[in-house]
PQR file with spaces between the fields and no chain letter, atoms N, CA, C, O and H, PARSE charges and radii, in Angstrom:
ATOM       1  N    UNK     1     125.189   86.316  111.122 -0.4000 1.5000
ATOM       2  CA   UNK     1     124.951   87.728  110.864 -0.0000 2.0000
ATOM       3  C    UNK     1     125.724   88.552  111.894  0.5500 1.7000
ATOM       4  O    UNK     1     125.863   88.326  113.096 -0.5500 1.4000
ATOM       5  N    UNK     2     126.077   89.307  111.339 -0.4000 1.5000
ATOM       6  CA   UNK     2     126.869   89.954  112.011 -0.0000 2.0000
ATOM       7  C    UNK     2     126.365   91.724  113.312  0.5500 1.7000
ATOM       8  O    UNK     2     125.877   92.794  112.951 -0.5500 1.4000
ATOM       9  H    UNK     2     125.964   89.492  110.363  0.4000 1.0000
ATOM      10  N    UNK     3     126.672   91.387  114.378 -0.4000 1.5000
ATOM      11  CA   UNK     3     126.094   92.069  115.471 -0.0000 2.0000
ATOM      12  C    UNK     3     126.405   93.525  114.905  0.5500 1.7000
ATOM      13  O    UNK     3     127.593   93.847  114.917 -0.5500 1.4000
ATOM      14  H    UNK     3     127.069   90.518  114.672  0.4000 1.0000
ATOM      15  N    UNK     4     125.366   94.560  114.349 -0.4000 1.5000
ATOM      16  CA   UNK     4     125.176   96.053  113.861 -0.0000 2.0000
ATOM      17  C    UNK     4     125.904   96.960  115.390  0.5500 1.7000
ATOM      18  O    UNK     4     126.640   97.909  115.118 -0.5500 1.4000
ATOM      19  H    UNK     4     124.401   94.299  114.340  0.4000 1.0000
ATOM      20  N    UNK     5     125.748   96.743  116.408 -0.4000 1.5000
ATOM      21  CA   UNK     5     126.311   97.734  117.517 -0.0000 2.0000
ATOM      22  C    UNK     5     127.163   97.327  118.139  0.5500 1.7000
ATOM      23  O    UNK     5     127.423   97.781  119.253 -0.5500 1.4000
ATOM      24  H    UNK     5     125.150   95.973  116.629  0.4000 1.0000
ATOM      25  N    UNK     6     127.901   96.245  117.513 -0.4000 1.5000
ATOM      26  CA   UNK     6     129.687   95.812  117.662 -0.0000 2.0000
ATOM      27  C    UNK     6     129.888   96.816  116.352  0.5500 1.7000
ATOM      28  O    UNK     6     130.825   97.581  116.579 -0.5500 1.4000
ATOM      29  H    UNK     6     127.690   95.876  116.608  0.4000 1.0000
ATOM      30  N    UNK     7     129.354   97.016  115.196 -0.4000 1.5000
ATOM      31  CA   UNK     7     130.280   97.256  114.402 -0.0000 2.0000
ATOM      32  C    UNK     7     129.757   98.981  114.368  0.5500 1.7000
ATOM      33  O    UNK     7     130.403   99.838  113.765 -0.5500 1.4000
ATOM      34  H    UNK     7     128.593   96.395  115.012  0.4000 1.0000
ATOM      35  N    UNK     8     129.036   99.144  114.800 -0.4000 1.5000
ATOM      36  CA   UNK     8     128.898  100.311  114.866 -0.0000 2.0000
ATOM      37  C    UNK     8     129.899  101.397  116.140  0.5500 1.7000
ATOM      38  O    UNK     8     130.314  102.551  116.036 -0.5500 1.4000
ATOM      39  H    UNK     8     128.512   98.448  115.291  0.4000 1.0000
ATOM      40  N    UNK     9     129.985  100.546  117.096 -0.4000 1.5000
ATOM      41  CA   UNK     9     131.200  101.066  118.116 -0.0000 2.0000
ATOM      42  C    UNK     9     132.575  100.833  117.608  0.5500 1.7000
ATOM      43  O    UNK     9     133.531  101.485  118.030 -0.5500 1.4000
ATOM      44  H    UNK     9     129.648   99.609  117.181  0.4000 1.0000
ATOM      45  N    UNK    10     132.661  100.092  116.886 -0.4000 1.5000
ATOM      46  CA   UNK    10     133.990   99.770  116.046 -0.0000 2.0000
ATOM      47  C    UNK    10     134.069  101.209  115.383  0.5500 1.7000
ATOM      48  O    UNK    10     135.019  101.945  115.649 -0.5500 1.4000
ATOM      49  H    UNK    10     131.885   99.562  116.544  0.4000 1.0000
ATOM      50  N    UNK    11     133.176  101.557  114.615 -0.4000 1.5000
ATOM      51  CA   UNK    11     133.195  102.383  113.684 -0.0000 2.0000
ATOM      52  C    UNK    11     133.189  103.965  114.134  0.5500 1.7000
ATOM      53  O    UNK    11     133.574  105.000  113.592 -0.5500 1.4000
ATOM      54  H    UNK    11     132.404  100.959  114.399  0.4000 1.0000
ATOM      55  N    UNK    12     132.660  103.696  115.197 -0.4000 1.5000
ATOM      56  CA   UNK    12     133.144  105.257  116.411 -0.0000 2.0000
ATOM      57  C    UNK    12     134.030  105.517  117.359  0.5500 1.7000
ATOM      58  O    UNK    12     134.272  106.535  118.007 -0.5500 1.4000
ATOM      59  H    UNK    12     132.347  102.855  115.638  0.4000 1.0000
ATOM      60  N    UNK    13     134.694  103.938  117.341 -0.4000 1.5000
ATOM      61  CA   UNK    13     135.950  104.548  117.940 -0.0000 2.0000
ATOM      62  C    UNK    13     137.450  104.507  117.290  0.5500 1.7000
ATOM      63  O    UNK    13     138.505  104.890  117.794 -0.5500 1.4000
ATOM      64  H    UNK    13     134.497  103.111  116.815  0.4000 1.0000
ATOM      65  N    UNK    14     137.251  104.027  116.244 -0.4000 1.5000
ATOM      66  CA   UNK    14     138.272  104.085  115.034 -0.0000 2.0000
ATOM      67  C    UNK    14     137.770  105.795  114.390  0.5500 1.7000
ATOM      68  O    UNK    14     138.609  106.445  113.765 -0.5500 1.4000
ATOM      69  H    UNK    14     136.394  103.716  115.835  0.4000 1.0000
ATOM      70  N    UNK    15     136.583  106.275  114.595 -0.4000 1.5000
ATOM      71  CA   UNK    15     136.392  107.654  114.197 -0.0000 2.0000
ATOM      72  C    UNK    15     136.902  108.678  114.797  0.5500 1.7000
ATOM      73  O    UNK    15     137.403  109.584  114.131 -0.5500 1.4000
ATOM      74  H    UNK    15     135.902  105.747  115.103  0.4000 1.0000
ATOM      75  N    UNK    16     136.857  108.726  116.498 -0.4000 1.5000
ATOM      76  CA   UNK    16     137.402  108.929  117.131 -0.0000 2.0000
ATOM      77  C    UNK    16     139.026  109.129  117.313  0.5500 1.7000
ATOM      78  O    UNK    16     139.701  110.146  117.472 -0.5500 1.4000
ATOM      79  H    UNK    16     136.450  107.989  117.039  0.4000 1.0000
ATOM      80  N    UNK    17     139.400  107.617  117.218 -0.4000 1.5000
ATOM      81  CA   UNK    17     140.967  107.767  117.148 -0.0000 2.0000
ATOM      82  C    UNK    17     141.791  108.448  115.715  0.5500 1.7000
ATOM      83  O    UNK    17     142.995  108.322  115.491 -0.5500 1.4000
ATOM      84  H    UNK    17     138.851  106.791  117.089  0.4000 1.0000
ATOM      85  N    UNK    18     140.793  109.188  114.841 -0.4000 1.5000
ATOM      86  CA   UNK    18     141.362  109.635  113.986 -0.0000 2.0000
ATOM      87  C    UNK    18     141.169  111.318  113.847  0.5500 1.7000
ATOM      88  O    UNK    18     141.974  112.212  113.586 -0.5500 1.4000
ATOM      89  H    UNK    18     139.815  109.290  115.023  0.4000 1.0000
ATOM      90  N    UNK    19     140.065  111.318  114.074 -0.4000 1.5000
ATOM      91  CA   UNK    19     139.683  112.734  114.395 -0.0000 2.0000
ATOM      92  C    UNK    19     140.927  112.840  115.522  0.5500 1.7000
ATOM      93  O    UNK    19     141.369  113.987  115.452 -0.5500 1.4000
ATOM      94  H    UNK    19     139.411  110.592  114.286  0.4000 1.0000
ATOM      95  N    UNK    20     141.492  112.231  116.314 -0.4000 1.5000
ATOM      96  CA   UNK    20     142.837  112.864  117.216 -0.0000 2.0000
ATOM      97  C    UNK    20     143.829  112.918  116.495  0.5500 1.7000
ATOM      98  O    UNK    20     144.696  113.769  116.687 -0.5500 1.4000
ATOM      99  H    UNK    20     141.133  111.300  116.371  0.4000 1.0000
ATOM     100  N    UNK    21     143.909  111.949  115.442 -0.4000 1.5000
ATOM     101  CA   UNK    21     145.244  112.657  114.736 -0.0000 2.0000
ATOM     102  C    UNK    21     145.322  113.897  114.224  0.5500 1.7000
ATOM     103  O    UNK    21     146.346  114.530  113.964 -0.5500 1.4000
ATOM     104  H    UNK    21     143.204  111.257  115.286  0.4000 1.0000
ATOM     105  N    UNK    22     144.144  114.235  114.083 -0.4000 1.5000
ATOM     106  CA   UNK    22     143.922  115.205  112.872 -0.0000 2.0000
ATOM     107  C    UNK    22     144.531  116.620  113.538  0.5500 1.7000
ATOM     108  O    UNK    22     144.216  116.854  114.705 -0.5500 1.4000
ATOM     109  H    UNK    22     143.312  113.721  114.295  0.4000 1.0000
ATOM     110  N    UNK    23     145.425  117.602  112.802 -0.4000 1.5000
ATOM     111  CA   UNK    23     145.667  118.880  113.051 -0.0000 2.0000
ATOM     112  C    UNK    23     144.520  119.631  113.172  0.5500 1.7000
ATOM     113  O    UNK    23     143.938  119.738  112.092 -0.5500 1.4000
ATOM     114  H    UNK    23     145.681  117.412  111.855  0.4000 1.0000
ATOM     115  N    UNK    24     144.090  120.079  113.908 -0.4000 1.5000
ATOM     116  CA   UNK    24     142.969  121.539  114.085 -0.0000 2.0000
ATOM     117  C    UNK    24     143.540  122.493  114.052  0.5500 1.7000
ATOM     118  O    UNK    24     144.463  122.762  114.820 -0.5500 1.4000
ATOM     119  H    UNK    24     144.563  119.992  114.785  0.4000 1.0000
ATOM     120  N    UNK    25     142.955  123.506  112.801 -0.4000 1.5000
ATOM     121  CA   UNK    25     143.509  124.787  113.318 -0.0000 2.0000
ATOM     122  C    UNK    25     143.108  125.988  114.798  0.5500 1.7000
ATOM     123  O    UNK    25     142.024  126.273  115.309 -0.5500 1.4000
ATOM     124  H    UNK    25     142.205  123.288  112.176  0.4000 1.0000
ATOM     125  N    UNK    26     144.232  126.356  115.050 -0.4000 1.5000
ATOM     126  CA   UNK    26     144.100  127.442  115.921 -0.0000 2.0000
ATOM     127  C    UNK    26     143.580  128.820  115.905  0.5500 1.7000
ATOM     128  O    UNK    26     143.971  129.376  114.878 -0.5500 1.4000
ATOM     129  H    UNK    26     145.112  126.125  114.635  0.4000 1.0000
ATOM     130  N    UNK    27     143.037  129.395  116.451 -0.4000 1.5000
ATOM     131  CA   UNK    27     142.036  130.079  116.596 -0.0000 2.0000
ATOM     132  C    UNK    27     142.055  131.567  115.652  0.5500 1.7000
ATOM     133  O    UNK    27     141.157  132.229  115.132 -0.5500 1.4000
ATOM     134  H    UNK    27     142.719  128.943  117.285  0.4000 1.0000
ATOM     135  N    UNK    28     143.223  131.683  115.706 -0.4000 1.5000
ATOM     136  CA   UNK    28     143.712  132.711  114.791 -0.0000 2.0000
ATOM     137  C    UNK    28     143.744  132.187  113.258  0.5500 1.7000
ATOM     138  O    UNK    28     143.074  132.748  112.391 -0.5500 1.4000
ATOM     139  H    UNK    28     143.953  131.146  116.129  0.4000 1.0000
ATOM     140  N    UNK    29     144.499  131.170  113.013 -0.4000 1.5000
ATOM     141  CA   UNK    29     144.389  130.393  111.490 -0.0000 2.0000
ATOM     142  C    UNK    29     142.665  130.542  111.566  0.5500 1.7000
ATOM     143  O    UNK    29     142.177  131.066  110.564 -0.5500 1.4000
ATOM     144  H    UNK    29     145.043  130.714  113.718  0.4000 1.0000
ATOM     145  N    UNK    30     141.807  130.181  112.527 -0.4000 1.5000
ATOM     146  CA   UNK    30     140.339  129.554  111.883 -0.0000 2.0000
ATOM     147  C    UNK    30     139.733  131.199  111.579  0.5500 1.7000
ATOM     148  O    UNK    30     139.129  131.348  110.517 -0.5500 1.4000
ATOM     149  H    UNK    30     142.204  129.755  113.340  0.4000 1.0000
ATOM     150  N    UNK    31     139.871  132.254  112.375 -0.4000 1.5000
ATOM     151  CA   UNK    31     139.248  133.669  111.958 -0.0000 2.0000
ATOM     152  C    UNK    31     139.510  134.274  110.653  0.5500 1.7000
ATOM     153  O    UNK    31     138.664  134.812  109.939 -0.5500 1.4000
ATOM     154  H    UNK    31     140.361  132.133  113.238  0.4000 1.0000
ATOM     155  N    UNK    32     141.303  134.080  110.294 -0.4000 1.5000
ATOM     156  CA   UNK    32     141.807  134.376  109.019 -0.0000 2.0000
ATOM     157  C    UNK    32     141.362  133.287  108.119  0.5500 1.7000
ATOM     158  O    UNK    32     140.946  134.047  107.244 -0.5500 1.4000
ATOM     159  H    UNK    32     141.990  133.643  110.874  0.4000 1.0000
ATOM     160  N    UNK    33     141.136  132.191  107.674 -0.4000 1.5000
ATOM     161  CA   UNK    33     140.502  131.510  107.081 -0.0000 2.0000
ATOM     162  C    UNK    33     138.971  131.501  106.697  0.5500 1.7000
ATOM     163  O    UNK    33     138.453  131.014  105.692 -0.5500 1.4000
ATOM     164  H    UNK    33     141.473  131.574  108.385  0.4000 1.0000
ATOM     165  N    UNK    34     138.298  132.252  107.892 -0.4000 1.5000
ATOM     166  CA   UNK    34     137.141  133.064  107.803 -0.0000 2.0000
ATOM     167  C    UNK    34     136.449  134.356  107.117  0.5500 1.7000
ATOM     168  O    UNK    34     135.393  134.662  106.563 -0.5500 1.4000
ATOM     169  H    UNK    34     138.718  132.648  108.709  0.4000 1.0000
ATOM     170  N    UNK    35     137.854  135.006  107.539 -0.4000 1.5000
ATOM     171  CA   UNK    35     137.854  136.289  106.901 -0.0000 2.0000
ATOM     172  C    UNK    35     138.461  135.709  105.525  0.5500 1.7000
ATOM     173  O    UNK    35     138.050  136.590  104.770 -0.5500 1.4000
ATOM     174  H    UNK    35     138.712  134.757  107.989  0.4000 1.0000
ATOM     175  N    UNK    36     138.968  135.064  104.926 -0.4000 1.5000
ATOM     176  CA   UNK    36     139.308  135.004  103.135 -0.0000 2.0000
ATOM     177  C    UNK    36     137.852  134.433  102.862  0.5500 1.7000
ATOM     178  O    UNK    36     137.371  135.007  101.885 -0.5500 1.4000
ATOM     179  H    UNK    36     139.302  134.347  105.539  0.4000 1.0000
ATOM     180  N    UNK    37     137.066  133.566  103.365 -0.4000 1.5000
ATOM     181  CA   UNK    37     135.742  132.816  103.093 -0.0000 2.0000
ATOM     182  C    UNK    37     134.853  133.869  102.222  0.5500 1.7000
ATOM     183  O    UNK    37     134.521  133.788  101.039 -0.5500 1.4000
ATOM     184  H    UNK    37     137.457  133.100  104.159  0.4000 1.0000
ATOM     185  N    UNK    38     134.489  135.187  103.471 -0.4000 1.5000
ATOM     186  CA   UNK    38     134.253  135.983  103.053 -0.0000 2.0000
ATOM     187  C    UNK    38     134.538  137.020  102.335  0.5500 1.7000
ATOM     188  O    UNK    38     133.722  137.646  101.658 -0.5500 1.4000
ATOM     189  H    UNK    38     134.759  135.253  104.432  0.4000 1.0000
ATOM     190  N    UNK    39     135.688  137.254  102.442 -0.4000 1.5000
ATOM     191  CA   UNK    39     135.876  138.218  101.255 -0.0000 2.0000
ATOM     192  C    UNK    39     135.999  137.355   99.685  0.5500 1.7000
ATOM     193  O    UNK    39     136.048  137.865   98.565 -0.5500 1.4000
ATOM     194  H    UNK    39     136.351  136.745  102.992  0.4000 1.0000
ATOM     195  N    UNK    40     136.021  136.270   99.961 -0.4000 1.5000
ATOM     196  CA   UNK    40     135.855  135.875   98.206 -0.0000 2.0000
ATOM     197  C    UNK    40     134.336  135.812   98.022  0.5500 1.7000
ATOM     198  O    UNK    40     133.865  136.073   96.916 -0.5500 1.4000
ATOM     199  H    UNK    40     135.982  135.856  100.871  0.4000 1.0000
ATOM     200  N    UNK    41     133.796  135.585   98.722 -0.4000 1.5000
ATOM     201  CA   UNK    41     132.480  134.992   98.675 -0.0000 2.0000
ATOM     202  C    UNK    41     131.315  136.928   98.388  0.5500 1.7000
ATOM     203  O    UNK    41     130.252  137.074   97.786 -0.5500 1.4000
ATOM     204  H    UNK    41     134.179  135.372   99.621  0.4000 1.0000
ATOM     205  N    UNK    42     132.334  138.185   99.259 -0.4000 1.5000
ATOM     206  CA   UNK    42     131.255  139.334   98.398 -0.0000 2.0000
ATOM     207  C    UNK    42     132.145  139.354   96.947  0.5500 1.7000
ATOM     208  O    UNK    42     131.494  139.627   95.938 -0.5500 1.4000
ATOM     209  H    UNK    42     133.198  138.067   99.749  0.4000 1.0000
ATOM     210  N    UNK    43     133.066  139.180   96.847 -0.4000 1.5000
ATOM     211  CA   UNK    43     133.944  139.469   95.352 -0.0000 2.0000
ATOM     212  C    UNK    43     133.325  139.076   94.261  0.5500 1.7000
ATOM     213  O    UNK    43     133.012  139.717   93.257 -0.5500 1.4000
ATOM     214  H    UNK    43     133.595  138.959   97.666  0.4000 1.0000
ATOM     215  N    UNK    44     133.116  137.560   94.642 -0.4000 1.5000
ATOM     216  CA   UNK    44     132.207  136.598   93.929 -0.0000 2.0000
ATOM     217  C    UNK    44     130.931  137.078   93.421  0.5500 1.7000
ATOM     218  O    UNK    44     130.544  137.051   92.252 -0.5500 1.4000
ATOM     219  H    UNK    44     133.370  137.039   95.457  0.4000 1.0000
ATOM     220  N    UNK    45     130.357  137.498   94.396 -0.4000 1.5000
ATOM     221  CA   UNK    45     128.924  138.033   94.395 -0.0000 2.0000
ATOM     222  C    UNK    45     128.659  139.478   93.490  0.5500 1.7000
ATOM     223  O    UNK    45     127.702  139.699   92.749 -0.5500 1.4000
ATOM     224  H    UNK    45     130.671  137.520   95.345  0.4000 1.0000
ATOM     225  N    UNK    46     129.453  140.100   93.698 -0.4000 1.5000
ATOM     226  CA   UNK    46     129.884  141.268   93.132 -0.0000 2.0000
ATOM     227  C    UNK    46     130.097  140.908   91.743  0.5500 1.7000
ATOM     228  O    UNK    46     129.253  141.313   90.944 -0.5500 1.4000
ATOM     229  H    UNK    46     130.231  139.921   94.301  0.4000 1.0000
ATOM     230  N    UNK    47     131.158  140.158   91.270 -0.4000 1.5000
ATOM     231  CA   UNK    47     131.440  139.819   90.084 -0.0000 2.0000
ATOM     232  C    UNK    47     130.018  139.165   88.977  0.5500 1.7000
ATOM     233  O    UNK    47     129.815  139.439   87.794 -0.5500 1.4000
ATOM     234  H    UNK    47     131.844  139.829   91.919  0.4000 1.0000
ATOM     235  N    UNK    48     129.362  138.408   89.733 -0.4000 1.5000
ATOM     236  CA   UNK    48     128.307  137.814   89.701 -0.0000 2.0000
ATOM     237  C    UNK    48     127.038  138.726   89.097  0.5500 1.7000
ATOM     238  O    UNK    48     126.499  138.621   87.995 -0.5500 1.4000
ATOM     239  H    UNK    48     129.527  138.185   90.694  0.4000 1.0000
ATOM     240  N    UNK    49     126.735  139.680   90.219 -0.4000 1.5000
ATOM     241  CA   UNK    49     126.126  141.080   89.577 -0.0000 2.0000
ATOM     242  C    UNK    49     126.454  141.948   89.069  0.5500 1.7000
ATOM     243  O    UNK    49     125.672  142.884   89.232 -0.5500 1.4000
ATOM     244  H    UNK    49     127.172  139.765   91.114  0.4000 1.0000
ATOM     245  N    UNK    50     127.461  142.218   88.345 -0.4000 1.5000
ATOM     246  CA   UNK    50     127.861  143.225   87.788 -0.0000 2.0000
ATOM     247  C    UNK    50     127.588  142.397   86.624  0.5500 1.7000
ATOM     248  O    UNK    50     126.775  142.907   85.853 -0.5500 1.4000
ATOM     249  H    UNK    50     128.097  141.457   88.212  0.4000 1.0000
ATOM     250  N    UNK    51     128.193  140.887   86.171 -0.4000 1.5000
ATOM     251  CA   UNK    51     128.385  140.676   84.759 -0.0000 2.0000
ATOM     252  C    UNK    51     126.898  140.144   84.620  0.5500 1.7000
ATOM     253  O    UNK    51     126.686  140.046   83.411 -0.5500 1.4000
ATOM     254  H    UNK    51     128.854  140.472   86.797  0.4000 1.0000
ATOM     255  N    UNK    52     125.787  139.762   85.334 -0.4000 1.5000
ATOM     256  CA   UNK    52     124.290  139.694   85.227 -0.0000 2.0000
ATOM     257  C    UNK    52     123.833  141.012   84.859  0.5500 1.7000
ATOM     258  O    UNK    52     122.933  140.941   84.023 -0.5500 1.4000
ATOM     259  H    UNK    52     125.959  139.842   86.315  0.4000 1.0000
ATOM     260  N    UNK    53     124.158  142.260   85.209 -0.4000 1.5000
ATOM     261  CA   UNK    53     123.695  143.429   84.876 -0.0000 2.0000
ATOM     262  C    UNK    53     123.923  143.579   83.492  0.5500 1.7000
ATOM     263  O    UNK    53     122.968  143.640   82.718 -0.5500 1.4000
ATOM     264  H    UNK    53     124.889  142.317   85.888  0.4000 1.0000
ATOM     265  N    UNK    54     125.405  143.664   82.995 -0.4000 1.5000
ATOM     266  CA   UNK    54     125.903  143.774   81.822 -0.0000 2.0000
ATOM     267  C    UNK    54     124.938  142.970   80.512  0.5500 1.7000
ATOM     268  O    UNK    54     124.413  143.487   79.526 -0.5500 1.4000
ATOM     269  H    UNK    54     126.181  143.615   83.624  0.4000 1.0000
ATOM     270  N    UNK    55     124.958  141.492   80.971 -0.4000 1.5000
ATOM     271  CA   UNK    55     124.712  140.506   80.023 -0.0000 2.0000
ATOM     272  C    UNK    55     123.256  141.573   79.604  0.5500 1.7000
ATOM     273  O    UNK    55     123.171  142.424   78.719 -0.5500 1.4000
ATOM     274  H    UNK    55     125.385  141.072   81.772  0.4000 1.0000
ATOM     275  N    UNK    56     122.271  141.144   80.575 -0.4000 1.5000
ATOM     276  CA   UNK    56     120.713  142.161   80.969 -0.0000 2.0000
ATOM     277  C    UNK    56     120.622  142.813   79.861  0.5500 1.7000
ATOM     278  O    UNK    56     119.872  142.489   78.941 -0.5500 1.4000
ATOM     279  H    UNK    56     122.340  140.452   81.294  0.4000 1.0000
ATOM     280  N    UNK    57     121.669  144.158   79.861 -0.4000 1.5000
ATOM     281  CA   UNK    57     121.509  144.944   79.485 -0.0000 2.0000
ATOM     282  C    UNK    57     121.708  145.255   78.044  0.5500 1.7000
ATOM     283  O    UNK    57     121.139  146.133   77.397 -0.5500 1.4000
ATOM     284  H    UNK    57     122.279  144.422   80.608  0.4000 1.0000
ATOM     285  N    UNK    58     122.924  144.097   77.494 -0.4000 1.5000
ATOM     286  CA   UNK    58     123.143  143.465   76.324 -0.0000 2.0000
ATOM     287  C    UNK    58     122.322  143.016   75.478  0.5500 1.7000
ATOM     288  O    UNK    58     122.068  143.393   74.334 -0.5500 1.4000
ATOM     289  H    UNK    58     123.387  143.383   78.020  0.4000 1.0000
ATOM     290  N    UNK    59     121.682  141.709   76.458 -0.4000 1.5000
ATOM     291  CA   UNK    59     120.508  141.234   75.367 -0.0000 2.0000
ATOM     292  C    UNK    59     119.292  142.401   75.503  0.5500 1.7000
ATOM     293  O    UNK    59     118.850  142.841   74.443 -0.5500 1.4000
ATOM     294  H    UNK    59     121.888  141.403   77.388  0.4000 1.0000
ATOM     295  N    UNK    60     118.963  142.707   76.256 -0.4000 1.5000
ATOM     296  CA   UNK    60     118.202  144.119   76.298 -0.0000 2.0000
ATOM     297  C    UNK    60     117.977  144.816   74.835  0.5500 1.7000
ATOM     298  O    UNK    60     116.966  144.754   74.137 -0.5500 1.4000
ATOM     299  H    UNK    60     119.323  142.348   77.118  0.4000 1.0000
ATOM     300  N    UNK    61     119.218  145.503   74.566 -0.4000 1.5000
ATOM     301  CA   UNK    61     119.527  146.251   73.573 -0.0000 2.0000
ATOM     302  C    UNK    61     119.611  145.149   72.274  0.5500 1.7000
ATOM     303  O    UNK    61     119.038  145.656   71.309 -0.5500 1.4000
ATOM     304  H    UNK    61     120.040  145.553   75.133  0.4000 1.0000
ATOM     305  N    UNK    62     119.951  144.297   72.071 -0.4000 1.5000
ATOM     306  CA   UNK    62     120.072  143.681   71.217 -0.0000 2.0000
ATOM     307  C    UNK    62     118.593  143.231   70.385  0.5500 1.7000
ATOM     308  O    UNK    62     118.286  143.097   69.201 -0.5500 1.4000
ATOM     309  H    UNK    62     120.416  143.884   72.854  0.4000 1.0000
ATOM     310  N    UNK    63     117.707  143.047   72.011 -0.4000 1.5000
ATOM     311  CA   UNK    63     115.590  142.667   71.837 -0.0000 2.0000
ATOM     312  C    UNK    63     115.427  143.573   71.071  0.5500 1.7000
ATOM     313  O    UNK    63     115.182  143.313   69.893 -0.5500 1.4000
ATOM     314  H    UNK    63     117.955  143.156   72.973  0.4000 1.0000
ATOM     315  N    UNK    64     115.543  145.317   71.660 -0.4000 1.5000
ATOM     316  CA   UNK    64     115.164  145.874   70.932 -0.0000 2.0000
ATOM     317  C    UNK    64     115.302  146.464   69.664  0.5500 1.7000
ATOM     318  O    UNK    64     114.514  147.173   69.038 -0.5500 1.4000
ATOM     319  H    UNK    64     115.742  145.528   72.618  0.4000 1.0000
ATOM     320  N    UNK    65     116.672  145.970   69.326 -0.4000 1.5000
ATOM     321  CA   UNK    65     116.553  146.757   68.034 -0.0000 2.0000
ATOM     322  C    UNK    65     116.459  145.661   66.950  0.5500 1.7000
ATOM     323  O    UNK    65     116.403  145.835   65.733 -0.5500 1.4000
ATOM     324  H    UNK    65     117.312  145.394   69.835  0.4000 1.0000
ATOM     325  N    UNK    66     116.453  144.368   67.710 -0.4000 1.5000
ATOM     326  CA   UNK    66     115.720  143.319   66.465 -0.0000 2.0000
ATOM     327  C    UNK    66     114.003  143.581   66.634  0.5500 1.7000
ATOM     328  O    UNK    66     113.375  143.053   65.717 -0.5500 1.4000
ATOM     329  H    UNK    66     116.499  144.227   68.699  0.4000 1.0000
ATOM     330  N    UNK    67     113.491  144.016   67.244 -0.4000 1.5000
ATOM     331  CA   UNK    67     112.016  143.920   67.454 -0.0000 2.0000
ATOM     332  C    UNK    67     111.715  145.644   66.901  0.5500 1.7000
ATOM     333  O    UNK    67     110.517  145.897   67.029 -0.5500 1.4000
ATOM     334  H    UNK    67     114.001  144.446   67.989  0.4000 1.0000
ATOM     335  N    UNK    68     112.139  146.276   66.602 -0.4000 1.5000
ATOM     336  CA   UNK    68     112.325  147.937   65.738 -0.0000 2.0000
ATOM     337  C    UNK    68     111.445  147.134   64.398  0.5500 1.7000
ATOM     338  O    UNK    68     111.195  147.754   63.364 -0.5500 1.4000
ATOM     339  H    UNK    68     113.113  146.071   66.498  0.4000 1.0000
């Protein structure tokens, strides 16, 4: 059977040595990447409630004048 905290240090320092390859962005890329996060994310939201209002208001009108 094979020793779990040999292979578990195996497995964190091969994690390790890759997370160093990895490009990180710089501090400026990570704020502007931040700032698009959010601005799609009220757009979204926006889009979201406006066409929930619409639909609403659709079947709304539609209840009532089948129920007339």
């Amino acid at each position: 059977m094979a020793n779990p905290f040999r292979s578990a240090r195996i497995f964190f320092s091969e994690l390790v040595a890759e997370l160093q390859k990895a490009s990180w962005p710089t501090r400026s890329e990570l704020k502007d990447s931040t700032i698009v996060v959010i601005v799609a994310c009220v757009l979204l939201g926006l889009f979201t409630s406006i066409s929930d209002f619409a639909l609403y208001n659709v079947v709304d009108a539609v209840t009532s004048l089948i129920s007339r």
